[in-house]
N, C-alpha and C positions, 0 to 999 in steps of 0.2 A: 191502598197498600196496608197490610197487617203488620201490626205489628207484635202479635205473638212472638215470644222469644225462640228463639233457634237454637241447635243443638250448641254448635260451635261458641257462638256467643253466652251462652248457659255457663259451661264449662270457664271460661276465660274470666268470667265475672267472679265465678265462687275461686277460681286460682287467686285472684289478685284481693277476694276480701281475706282469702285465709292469709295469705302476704300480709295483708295490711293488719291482721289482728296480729299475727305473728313481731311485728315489728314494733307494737307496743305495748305486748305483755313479754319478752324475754330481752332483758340487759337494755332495759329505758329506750331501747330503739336504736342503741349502738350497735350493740353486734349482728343485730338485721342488718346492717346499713355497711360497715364492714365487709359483709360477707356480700353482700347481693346488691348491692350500687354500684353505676359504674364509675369506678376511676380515673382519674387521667393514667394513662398508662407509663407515665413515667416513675408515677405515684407508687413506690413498694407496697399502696392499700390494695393497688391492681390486681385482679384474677382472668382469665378469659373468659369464665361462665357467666362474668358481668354483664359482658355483651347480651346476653338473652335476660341475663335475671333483674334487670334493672328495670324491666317493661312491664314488673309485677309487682314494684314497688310504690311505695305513694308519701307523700310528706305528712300527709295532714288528713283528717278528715274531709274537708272542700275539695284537695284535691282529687282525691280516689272517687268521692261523690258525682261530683262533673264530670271526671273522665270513663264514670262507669255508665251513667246516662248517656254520654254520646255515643259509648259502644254499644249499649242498647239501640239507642235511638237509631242511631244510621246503619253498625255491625248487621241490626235483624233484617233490615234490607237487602243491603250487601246478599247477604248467605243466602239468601232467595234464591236473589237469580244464580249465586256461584254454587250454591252447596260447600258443604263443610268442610271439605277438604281443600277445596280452592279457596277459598275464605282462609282458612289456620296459616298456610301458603304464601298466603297476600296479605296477612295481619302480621308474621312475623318476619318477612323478609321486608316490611314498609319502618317494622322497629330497628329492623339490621341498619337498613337507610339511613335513618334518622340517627343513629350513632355514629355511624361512620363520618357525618358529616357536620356531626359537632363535634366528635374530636379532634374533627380536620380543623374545624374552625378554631379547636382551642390548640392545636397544634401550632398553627398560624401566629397568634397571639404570645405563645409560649416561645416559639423559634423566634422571633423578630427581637424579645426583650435577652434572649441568652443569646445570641450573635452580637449584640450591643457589648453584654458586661465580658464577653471575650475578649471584643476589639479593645477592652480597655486593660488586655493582662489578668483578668479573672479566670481561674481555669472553671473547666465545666465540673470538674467532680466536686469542687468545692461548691459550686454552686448547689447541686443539685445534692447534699450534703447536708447544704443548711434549710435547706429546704425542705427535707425527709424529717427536718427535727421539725417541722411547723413551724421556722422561724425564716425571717429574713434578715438582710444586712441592710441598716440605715443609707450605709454609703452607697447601695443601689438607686435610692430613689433621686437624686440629680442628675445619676447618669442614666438613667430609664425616662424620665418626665412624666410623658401622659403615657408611656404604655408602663409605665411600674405596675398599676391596677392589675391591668388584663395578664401581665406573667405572672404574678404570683395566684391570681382567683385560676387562673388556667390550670397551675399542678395542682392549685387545693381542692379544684370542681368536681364534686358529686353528680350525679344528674340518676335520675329517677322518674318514673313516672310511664301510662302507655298514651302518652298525646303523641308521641312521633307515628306509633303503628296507627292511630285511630285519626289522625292527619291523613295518611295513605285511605283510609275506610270513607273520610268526607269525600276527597277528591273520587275513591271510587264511585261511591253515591251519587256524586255531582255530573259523572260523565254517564252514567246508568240512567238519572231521573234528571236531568239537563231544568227541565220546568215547574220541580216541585220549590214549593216557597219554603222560606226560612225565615230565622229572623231574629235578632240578640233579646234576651232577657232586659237589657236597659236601653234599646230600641225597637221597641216593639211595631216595626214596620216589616212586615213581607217583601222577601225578596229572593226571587228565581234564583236557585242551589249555582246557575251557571254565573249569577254574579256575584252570587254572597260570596263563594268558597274561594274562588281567585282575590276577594278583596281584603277575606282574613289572612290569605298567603302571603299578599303583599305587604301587608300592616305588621307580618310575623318575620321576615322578611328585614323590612323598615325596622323595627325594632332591635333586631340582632345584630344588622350592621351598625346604629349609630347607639343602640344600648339604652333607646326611651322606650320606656311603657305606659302603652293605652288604658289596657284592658286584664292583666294580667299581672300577678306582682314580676316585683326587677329581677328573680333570680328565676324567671323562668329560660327553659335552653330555647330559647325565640330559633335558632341554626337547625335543630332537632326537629323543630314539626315542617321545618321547609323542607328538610334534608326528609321527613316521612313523608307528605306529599310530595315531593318531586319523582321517591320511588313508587309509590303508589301510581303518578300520571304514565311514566315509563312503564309500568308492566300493564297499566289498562291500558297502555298506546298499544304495546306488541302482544296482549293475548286479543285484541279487537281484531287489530290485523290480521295473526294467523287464521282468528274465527273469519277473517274476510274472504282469506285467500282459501279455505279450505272449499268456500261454496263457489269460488270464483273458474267460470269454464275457459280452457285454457285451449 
């Protein structure tokens, strides 16, 4: 397998370091962050262009680094067998996924703790009021308990990064090269793409719902790379198909 870099993936790479220079030479990385993360959309920091522009974003240095290596690493595969267009396609409609399904997720979080402080006579605009100042109210947290955490991190959640699209790019890889081996940096044992990739979903997975981390620090969106592999498996399920049904004599 080559691994000479591809068009698609070339381009995607130099987008997201000019991103990531961009966000730490103008206004200390605020107003990158501002403008091009995505918000809770309840959050008045919210824009729609978030939706795409947040998959171009990075925290840190480690993290742009590691997620530009796996776009390498797996992406030049990928475009192989798809070419560039089918690739750009299935890289950003696998980031669409992965939004959508962590906003759901922080929706979820977000709805259960504002349904609570209604039932108790709080109206919703005051809520969502003091919460636009970055503040909250003491007297929430007895009557929230254990979800006070998850409504208040829910409006205030940023989320950045291309692990949801490049989530969609493993799982392509993995149903493309079913037998090539893999293997973590702090387990260095080999093990077939068909069992590594389902094991890191599950572990990403495991982690979103109960909020422990393995292997990744605690504010990573764990609902996002499930939410990009899971659209990633859905369009390699139905474009295999159609590729099935097209040869298929009828």
């Amino acid at each position: 397998m080559r691994r000479q870099i591809t068009d698609a993936v070339k381009h995607l790479l130099i987008i997201n370091v000019i991103m990531f220079i961009g966000t730490i030479a103008i206004g200390n990385g605020e107003a990158f962050y501002q403008w091009f993360a995505l918000y809770f959309p309840k959050n008045s920091l919210f824009q729609p262009w978030q939706v795409l522009t947040h998959m171009f974003m990075h925290g840190d240095f480690m993290h742009i680094l590691f997620n530009m290596f796996a776009l390498w690493m797996f992406g030049t595969a990928v475009e192989q067998i798809f070419g560039w267009k089918k690739f750009i396609v299935f890289y950003l409609l696998s980031g669409f996924g992965a939004a959508i399904i962590q906003v759901a997720f922080l929706y979820f979080q977000f709805n259960t703790g504002l349904a609570t402080l209604i039932e108790t006579g709080i109206s919703q605009t005051d809520i969502l009021s003091v919460l636009s100042e970055g503040k909250y109210n003491t007297n929430w947290v007895p009557i929230l308990g254990d979800d006070f955490k998850g409504f208040v991190s829910a409006f205030n959640s940023t989320m950045v990064g291309a692990s949801g699209a490049i989530m969609g790019v493993l799982v392509a890889f993995g149903m493309l090269f079913p037998e090539s081996k893999l293997m973590l940096i702090f387990l260095p044992v080999p093990i077939k793409a068909k069992y590594f990739i389902p094991a890191i979903i599950a572990l990403d997975l495991f982690s979103g719902i109960t909020g422990q981390s393995f292997f990744s620090p605690s504010n990573t969106a764990y609902m996002a790379h499930v939410g990009g592999a899971f659209t990633g498996f859905i369009l390699m399920y139905f474009w295999k198909k159609n590729e099935n049904d097209k040869y298929r004599w009828n």
